[in-house]
ZAMARGU-4260 file (C-alpha; in steps of 0.2 Angstrom, whole numbers, plus 5000, padded with zeros to 4 digits):
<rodrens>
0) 5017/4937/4949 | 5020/4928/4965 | 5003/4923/4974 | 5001/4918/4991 | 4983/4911/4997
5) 4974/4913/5014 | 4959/4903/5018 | 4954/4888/5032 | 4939/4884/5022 | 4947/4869/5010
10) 4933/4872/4997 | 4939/4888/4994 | 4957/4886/4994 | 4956/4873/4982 | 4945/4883/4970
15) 4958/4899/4970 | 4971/4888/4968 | 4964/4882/4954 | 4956/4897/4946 | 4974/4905/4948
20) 4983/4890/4942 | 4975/4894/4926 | 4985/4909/4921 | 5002/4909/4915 | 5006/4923/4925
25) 5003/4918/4940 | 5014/4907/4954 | 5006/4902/4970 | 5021/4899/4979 | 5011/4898/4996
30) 4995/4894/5004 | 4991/4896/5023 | 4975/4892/5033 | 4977/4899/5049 | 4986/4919/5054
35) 5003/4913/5061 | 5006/4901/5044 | 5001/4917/5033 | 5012/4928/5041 | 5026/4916/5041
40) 5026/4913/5023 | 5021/4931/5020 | 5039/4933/5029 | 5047/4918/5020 | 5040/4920/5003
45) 5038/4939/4998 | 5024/4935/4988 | 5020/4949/4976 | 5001/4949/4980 | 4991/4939/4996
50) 4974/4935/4996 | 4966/4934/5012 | 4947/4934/5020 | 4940/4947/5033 | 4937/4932/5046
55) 4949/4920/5047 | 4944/4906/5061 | 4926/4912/5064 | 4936/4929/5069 | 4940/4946/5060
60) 4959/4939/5062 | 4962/4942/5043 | 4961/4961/5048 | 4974/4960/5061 | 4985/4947/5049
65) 4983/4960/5032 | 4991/4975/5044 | 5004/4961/5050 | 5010/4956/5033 | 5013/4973/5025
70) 5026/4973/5042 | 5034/4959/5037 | 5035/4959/5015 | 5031/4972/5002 | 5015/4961/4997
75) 4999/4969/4991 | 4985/4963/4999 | 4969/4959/4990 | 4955/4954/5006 | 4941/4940/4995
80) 4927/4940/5006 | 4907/4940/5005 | 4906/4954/5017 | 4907/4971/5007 | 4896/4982/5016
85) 4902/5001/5016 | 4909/4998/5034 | 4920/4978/5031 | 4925/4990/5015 | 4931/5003/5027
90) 4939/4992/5039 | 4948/4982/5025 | 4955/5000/5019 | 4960/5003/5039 | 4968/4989/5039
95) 4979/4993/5023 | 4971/4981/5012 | 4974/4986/4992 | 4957/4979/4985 | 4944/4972/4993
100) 4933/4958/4980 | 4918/4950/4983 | 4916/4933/4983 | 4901/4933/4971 | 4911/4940/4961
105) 4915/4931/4942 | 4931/4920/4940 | 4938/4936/4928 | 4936/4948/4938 | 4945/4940/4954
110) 4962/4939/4940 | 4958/4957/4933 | 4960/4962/4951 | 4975/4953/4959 | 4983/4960/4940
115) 4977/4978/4942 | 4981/4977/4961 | 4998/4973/4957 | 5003/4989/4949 | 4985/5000/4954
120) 4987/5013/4966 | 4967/5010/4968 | 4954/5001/4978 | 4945/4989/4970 | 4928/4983/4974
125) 4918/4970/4964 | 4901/4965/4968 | 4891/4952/4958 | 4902/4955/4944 | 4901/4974/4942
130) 4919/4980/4945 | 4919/4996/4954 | 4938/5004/4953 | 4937/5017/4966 | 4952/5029/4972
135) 4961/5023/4989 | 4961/5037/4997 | 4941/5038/4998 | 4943/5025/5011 | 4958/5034/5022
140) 4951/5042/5037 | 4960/5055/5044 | 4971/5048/5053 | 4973/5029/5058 | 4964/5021/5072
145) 4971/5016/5087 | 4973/4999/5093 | 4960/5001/5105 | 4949/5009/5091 | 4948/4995/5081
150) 4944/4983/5094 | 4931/4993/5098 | 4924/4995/5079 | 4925/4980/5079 | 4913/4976/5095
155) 4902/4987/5087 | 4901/4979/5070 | 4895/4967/5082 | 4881/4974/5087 | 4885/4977/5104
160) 4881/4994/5115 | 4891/5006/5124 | 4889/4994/5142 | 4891/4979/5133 | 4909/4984/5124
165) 4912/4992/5142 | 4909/4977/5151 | 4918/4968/5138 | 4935/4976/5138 | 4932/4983/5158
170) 4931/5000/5154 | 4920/5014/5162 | 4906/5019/5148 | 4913/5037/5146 | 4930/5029/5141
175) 4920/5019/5127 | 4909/5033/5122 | 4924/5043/5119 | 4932/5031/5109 | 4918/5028/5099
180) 4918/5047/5096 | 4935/5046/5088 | 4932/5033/5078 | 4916/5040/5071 | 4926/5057/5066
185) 4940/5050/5059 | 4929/5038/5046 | 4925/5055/5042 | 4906/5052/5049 | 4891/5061/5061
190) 4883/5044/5071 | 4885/5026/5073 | 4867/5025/5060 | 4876/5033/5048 | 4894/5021/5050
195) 4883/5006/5047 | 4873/5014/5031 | 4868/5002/5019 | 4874/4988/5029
</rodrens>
């Protein structure tokens, strides 16, 4: 199975490379600590899985590069991260992510889920080592956000209001509050309190 590694924190990098090493049926053939590297060996590689975090850069740029690389290669896309609240696991799945595994999670697991990923048509969400196989389509809205949308969400997973995101992205407050409303209904939910539940 052929791996490719996303992550600019070299700590990090250097301890998945080593935990994957480990298995004989793995190959990292790539490893990339910025979005443009990733998504041009994504492109050059056709890895058969690629790991990537939620931000990349101090940013949610690893978002954006997981909808990128399934442009560009056939990869499944397993997002390692120490953000798995209900909403990063929603945005991961927005974004076409396969599984999403925490960070905190045991070295066994991580392989169990880049192995299970590769031929799963599941979700897969680990937490402090309890491994939580969940089908994909529970995190599917509707129908897919907008480009607009998920710059919004993602001002609001910053905690900003309405006028702040208005002023933001120079947009009247109606605009936002109607795209606000769209997002809301297709995550398939009533209010922003309830988006954010058990964050």
């Amino acid at each position: 199975m052929k791996v490719l590694l996303v992550e600019d924190h070299p700590v990090v990098l250097r301890g998945l490379r080593t935990l994957t090493a480990e298995h004989a049926d793995f190959e990292v053939v790539g490893e990339a600590t910025s979005a443009s590297q990733a998504l041009d060996s994504a492109r050059r590689l056709q890895p058969d899985v690629v790991v990537l975090p939620v931000r990349l850069g101090g940013a949610h740029s690893g978002i954006q590069l997981c909808r990128s690389i399934k442009t560009v290669c056939g990869a499944r896309v397993v997002v390692f991260t120490s953000f798995t609240r209900p909403i990063d696991v929603q945005i991961a799945r927005l974004a076409g992510a396969d599984a999403l595994v925490s960070k905190t999670a045991p070295n066994d697991a991580f392989i169990a889920a880049l192995r299970h990923v590769r031929v799963g048509p599941h979700a897969l969400v680990l937490e402090s080592g309890r491994a939580s196989w969940v089908e994909a389509r529970r995190f599917a809205p509707v129908e897919p956000l907008t480009e607009r949308e998920n710059e919004i969400l993602h001002l609001m997973i910053e905690g900003l209001t309405n006028p702040d995101m208005a002023a933001r992205l120079t947009l009247e407050v109606s605009t936002v509050k109607t795209h606000v409303r769209s997002i809301l209904r297709k995550l398939g939910v009533d209010n922003r309190r309830d988006l954010f539940r058990g964050a």
